[in-house]
Backbone as a chain_set.jsonl record, in Angstrom:
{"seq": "XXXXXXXXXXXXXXXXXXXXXXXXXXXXXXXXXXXXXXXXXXXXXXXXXXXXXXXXXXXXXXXXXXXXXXXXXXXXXXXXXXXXXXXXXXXXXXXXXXXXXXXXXXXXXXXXXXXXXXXXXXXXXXXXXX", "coords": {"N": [[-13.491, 3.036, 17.829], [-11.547, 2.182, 20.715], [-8.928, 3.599, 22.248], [-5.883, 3.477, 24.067], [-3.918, 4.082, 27.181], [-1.093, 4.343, 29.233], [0.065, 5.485, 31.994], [3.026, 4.812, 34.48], [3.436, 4.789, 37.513], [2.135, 7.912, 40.145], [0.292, 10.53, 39.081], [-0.025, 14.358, 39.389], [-2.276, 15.136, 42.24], [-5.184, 17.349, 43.074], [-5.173, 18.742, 45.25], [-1.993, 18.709, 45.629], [-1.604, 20.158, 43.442], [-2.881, 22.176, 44.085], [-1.414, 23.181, 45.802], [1.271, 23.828, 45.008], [0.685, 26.14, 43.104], [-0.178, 27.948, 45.407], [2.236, 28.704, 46.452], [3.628, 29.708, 44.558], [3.671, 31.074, 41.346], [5.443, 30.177, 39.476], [6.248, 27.328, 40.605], [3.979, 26.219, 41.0], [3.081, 26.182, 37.921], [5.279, 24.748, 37.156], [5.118, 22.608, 38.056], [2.759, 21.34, 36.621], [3.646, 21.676, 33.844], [5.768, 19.539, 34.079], [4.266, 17.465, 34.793], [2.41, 17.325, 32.33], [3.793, 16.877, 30.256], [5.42, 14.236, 30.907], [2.971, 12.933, 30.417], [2.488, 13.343, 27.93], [4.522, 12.161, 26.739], [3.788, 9.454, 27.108], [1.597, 9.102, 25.372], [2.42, 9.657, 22.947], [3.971, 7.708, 22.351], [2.024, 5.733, 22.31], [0.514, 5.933, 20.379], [-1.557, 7.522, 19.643], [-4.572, 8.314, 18.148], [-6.188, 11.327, 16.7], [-9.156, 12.427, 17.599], [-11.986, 13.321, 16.295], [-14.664, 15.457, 17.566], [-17.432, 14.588, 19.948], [-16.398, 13.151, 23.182], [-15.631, 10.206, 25.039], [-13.825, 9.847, 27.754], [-12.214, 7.146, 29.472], [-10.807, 7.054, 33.049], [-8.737, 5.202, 35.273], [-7.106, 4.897, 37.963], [-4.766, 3.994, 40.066], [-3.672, 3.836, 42.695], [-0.849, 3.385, 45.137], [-0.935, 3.729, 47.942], [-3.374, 4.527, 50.794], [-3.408, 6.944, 51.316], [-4.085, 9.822, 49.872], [-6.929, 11.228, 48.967], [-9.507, 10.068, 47.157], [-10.853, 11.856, 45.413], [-9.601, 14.003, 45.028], [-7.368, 12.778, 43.964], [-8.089, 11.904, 41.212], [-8.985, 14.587, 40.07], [-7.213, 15.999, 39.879], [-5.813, 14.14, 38.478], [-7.57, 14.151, 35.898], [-7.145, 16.91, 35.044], [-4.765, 17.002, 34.27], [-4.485, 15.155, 32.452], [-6.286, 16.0, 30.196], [-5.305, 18.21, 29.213], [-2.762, 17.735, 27.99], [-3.72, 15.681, 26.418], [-4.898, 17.795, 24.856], [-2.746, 19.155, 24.18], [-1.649, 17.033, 22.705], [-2.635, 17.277, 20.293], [-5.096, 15.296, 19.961], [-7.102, 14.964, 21.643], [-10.097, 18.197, 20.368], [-10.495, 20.153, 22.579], [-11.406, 20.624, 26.257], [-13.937, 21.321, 26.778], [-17.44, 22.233, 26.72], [-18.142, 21.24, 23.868], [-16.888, 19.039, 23.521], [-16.964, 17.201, 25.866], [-19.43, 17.543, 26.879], [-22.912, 16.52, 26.59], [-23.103, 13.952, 24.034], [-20.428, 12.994, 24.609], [-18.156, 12.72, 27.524], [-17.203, 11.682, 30.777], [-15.598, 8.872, 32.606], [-14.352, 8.499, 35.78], [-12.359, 6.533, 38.286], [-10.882, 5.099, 41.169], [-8.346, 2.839, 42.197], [-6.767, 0.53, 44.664], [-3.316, -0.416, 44.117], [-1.416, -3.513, 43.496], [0.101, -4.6, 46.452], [3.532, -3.311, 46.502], [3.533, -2.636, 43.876], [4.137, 0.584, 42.144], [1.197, 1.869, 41.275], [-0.22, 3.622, 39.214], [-1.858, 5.451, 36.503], [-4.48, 4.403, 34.536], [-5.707, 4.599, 31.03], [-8.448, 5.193, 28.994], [-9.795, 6.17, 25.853], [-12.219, 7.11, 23.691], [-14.396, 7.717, 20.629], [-17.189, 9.868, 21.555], [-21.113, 7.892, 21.263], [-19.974, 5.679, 19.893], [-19.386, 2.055, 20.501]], "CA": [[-12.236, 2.428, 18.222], [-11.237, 2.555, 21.815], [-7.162, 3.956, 22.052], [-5.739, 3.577, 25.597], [-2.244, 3.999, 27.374], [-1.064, 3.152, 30.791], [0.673, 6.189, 33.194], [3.678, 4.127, 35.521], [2.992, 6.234, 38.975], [0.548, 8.478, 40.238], [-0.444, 11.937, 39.073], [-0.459, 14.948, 40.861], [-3.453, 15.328, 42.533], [-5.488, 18.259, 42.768], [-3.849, 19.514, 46.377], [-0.52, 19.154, 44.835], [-1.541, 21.427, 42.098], [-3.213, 24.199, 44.609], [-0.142, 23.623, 47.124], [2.599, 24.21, 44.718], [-0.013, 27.192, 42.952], [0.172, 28.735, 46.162], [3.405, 28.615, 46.384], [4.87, 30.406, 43.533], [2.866, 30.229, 40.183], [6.056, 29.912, 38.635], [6.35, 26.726, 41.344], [2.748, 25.238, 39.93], [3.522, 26.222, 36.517], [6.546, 23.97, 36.343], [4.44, 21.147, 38.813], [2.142, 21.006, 36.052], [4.199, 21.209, 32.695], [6.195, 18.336, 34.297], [3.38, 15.909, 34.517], [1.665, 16.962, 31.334], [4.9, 16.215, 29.447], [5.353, 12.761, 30.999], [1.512, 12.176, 29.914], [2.295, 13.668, 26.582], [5.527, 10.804, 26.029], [3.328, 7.924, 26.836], [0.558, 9.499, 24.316], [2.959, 9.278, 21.448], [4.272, 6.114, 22.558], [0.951, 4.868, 22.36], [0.687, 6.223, 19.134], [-3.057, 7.804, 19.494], [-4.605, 9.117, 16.71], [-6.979, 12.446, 17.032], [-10.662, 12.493, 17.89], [-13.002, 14.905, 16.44], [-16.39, 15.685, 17.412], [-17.639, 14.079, 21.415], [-15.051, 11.974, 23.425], [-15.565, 9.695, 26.036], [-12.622, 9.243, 28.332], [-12.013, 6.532, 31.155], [-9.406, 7.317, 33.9], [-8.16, 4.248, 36.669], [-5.892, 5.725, 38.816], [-3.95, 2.895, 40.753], [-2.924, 4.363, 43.888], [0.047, 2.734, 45.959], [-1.679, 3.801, 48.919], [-4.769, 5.122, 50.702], [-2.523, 8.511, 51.112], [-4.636, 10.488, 48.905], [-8.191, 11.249, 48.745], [-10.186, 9.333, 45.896], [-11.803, 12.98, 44.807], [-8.025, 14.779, 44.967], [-6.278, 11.942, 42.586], [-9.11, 11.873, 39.889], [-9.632, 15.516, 40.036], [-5.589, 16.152, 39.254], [-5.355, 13.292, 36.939], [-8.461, 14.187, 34.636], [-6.592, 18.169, 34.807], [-3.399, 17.261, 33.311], [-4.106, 14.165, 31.147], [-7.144, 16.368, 29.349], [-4.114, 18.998, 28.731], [-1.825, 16.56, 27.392], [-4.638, 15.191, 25.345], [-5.468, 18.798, 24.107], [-1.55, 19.715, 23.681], [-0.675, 16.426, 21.055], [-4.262, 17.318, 18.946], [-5.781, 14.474, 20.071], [-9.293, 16.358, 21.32], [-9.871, 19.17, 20.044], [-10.793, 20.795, 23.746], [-12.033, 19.976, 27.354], [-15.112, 22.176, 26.725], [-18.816, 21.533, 26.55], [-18.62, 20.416, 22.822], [-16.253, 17.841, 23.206], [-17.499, 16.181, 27.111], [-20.867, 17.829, 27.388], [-23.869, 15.618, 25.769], [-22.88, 12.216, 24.042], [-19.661, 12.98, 24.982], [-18.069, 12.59, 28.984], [-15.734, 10.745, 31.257], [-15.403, 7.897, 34.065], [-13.357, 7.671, 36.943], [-12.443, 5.365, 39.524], [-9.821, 4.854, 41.934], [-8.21, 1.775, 42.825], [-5.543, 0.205, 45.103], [-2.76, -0.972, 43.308], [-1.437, -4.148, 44.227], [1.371, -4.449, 46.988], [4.813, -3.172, 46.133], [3.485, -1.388, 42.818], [3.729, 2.293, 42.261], [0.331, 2.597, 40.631], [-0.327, 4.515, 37.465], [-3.028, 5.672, 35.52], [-5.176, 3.657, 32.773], [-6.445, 5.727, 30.278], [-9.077, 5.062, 27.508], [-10.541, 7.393, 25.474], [-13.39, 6.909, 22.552], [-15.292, 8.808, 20.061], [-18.806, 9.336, 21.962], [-22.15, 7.137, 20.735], [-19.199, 4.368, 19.324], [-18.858, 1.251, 21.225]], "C": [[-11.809, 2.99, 19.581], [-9.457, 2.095, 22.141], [-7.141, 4.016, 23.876], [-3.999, 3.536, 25.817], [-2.386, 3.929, 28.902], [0.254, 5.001, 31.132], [1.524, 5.518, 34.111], [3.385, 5.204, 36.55], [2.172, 7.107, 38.744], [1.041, 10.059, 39.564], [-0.453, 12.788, 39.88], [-1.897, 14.905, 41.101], [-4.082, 16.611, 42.944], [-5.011, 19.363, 43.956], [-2.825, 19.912, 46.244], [-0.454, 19.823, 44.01], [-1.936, 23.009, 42.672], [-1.876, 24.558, 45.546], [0.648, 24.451, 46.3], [1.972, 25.534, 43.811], [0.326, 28.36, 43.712], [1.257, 29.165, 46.504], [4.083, 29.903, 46.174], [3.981, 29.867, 42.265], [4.025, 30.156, 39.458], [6.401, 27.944, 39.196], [4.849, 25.461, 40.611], [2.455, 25.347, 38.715], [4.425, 24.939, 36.207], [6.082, 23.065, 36.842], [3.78, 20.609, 37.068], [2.606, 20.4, 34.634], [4.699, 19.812, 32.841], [5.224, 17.038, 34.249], [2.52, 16.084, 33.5], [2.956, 16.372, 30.031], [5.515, 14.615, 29.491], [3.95, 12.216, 30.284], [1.935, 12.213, 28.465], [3.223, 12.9, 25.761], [4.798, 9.787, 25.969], [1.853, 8.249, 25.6], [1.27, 9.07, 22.926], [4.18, 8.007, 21.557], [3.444, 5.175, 22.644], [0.117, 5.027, 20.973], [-0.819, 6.334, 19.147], [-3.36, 8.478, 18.405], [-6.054, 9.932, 16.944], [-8.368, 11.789, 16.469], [-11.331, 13.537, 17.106], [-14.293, 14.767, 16.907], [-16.333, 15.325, 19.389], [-16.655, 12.923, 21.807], [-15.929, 11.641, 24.341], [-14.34, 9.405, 26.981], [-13.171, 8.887, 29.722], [-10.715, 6.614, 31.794], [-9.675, 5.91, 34.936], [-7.158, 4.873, 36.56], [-5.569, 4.442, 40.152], [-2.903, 3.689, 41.633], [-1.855, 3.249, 44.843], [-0.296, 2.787, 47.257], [-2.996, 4.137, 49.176], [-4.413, 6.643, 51.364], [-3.685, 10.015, 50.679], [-6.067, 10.356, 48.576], [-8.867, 10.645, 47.02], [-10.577, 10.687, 44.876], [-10.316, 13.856, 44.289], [-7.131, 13.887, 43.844], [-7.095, 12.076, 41.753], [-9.322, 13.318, 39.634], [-8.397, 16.302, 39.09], [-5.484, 15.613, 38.12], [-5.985, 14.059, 35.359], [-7.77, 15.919, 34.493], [-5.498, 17.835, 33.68], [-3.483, 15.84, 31.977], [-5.349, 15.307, 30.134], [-5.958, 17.252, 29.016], [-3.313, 18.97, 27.875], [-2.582, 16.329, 26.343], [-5.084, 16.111, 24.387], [-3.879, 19.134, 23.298], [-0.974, 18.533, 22.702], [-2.126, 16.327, 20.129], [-4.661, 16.117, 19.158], [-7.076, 14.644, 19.994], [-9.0, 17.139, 20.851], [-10.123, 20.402, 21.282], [-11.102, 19.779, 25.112], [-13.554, 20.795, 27.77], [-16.76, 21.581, 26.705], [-18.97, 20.528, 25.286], [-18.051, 19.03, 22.631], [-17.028, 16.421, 24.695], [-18.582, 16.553, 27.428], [-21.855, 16.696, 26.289], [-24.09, 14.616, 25.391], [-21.415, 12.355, 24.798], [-19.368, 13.011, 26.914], [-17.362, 11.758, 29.347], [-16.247, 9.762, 32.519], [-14.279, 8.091, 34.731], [-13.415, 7.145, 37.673], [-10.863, 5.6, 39.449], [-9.851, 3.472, 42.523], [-7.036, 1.308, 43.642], [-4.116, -0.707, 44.31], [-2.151, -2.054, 44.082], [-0.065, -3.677, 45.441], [2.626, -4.446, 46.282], [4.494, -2.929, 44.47], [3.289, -0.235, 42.87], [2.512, 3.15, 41.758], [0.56, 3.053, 39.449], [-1.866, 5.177, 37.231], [-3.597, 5.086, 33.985], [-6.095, 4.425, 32.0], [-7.132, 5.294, 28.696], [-9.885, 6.257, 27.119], [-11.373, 7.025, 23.609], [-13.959, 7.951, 21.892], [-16.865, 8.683, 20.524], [-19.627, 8.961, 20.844], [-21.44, 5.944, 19.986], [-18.58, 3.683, 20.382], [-17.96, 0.387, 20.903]], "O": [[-11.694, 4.213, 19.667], [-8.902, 1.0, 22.236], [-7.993, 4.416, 24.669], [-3.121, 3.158, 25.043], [-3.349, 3.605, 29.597], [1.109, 5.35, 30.318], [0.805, 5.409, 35.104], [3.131, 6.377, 36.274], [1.545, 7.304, 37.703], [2.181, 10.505, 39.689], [-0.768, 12.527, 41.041], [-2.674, 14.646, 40.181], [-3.124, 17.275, 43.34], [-4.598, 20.501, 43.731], [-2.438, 21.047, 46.522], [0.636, 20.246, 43.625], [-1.698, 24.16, 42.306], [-1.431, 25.649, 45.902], [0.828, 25.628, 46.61], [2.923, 26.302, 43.668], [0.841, 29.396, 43.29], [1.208, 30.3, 46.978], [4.69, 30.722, 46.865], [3.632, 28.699, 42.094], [3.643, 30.01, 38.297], [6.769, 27.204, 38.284], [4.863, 24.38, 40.022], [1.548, 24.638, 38.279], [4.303, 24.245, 35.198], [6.473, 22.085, 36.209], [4.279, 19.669, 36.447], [2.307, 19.291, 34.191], [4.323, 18.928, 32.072], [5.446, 15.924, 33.773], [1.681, 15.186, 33.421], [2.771, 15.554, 29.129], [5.935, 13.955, 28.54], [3.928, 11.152, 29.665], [1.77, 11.204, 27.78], [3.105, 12.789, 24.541], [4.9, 9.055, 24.984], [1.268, 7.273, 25.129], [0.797, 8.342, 22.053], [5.046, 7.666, 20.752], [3.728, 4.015, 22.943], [-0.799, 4.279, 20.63], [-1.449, 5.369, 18.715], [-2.56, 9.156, 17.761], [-7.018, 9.277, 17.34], [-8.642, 11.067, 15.51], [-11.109, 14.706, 17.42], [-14.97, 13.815, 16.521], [-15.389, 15.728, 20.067], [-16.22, 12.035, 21.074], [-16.881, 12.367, 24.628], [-13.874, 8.305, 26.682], [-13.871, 9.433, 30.575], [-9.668, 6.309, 31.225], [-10.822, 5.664, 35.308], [-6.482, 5.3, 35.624], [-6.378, 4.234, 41.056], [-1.75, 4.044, 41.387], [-2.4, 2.199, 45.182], [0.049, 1.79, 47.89], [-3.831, 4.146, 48.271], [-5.299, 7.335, 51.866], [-3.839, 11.023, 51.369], [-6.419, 9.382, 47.911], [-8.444, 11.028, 45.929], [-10.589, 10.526, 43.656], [-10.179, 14.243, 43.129], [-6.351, 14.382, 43.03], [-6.496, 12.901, 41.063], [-10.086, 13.384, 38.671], [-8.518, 16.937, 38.042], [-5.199, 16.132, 37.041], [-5.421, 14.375, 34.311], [-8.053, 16.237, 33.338], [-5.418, 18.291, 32.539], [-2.782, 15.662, 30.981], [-4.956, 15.247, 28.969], [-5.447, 16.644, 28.075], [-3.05, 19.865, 27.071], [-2.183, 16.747, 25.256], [-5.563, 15.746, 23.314], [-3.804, 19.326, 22.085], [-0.024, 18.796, 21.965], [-2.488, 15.375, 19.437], [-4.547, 15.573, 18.06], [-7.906, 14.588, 19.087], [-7.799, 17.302, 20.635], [-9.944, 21.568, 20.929], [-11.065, 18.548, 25.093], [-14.087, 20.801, 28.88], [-16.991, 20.372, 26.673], [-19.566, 19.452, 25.321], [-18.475, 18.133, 21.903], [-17.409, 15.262, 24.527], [-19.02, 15.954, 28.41], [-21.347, 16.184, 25.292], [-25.006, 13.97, 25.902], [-21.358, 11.615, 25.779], [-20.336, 13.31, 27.612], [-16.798, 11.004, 28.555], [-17.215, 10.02, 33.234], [-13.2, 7.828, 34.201], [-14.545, 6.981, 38.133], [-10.043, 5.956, 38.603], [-10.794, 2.944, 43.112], [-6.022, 1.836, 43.187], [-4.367, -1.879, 44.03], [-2.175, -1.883, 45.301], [0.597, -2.646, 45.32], [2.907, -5.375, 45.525], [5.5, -3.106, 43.782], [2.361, 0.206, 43.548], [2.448, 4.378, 41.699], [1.555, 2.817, 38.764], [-2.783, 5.209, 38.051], [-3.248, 5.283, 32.821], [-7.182, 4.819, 32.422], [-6.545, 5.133, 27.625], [-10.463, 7.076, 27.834], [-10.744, 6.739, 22.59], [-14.062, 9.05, 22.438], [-17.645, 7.816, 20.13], [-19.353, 9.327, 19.701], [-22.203, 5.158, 19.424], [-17.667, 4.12, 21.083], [-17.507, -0.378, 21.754]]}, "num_chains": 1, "name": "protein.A"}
């Protein structure tokens, strides 16, 4: 069974997580909680129901611009939605046993159309089930 939810706007991206890091880790502490807690409302508003064993997850990331490096938004996103995904028991990790082997992820970046703010589309599967 393939469970999916939808992100309105972008993600930090993985700059925005070393900037505000550098910062003040109390500064990329609170960057981060903040966008795994938005991930973690539309999770149980999407009413997912826990994985065990190998996952597959697909990320689209619908950028509003071309602002932001393709490698820097996917690199952020897949940080804090696997987080999110670990903090409402969905996976049970982001470790070898869960994305190493059958298990593993896609991303892609795309432009979103004019005058949308983007988001993130998020599916996620039990690996070797199509």
């Amino acid at each position: 069974m393939i469970q999916t939810f939808f992100i309105v706007g972008p993600l930090p991206g993985l700059n925005e997580i070393i900037k505000a890091d550098r910062t003040g880790r109390y500064v990329g502490a609170r960057l981060k909680k903040q966008a795994t807690k938005r991930v973690c409302e539309e999770i149980m508003a999407a009413k997912l129901t826990p994985i065990k064993g190998p996952v597959h997850l697909t990320i689209i990331c619908g950028e509003p611009n071309r602002r932001r490096d393709p490698m820097n938004v996917t690199a952020g996103a897949l940080k804090i939605l696997c987080d999110a995904l670990i903090e409402m028991g969905i996976i049970e990790g982001d470790g070898w046993a869960v994305f190493g082997g059958e298990g593993g992820w896609t991303e892609s970046v795309i432009l979103a159309p004019t005058g949308h703010p983007g988001g993130v589309s998020v599916s996620l599967r039990e690996a070797g089930v199509i």
